[in-house]
C-alpha positions as a printed Julia matrix, in Angstrom:
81×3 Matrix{Float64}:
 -48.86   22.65  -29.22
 -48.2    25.66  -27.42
 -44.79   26.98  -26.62
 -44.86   26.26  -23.19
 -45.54   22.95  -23.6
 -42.56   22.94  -25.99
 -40.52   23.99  -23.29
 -41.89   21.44  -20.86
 -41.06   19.05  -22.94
 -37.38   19.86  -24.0
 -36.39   20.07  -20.08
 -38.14   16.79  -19.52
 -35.96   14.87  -21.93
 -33.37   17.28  -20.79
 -34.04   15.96  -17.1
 -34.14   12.75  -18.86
 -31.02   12.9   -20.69
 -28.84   14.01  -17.38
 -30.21   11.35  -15.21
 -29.09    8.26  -17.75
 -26.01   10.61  -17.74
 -25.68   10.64  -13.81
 -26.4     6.85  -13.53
 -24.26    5.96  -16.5
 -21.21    7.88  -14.97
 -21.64    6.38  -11.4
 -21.37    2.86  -12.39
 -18.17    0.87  -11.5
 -16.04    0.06  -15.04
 -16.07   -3.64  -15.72
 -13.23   -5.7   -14.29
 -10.68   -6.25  -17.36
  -9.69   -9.56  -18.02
  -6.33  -10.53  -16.82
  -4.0   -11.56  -19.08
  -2.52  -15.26  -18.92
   0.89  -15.64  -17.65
   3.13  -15.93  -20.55
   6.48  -16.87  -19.01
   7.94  -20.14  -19.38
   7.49  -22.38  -16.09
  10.97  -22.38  -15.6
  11.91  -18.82  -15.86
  13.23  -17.84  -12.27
  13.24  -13.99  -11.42
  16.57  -12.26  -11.73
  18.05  -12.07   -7.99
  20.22   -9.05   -8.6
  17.77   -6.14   -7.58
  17.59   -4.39  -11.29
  16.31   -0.84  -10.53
  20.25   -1.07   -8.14
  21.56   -1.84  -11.7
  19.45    0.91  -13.49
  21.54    3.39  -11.03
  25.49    2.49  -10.89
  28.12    3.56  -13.13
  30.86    1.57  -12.67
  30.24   -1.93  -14.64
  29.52   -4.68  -12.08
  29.43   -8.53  -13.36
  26.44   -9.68  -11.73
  24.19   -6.25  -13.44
  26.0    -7.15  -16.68
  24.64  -10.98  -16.17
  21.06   -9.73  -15.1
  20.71   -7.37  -18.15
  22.25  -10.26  -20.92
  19.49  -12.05  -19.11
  17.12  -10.18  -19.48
  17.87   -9.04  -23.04
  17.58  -13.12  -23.33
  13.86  -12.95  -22.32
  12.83  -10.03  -24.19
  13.96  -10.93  -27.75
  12.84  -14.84  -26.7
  16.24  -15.88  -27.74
  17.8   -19.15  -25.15
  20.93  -19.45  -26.75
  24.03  -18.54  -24.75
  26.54  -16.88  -27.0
């Protein structure tokens, strides 16, 4: 085998190797699989707007009842203390 054919050969599976590259990378990803909603049926959504509680400084009842609330949810915990 001569070295041009050598050549020839290494940029056709080079050619090769860039075109399963090119189709590869302009597929569309696979839609992920959506997680199942977790929540309990009953579990309303807080009403008090909680990025408006995120922001104030001054302690306001109905924040302080949407965080205990939410504290609640997180650590799965229904008693009311």
């Amino acid at each position: 085998m001569g070295r041009t054919a050598k050549i020839a050969g290494v940029a056709a599976l080079a050619g090769m190797m860039l075109a399963v590259g090119i189709v590869s990378a302009s597929r569309p990803a696979p839609d992920a699989p959506v997680a199942p909603d977790t929540r309990p049926p009953n579990a309303a959504a807080v009403p008090v707007d909680m990025n408006r509680c995120r922001t104030i400084t001054m302690p306001e009842s109905s924040c302080e009842a949407a965080w205990e609330a939410k504290r609640r949810h997180f650590f799965e915990r229904d008693d009311k203390r």
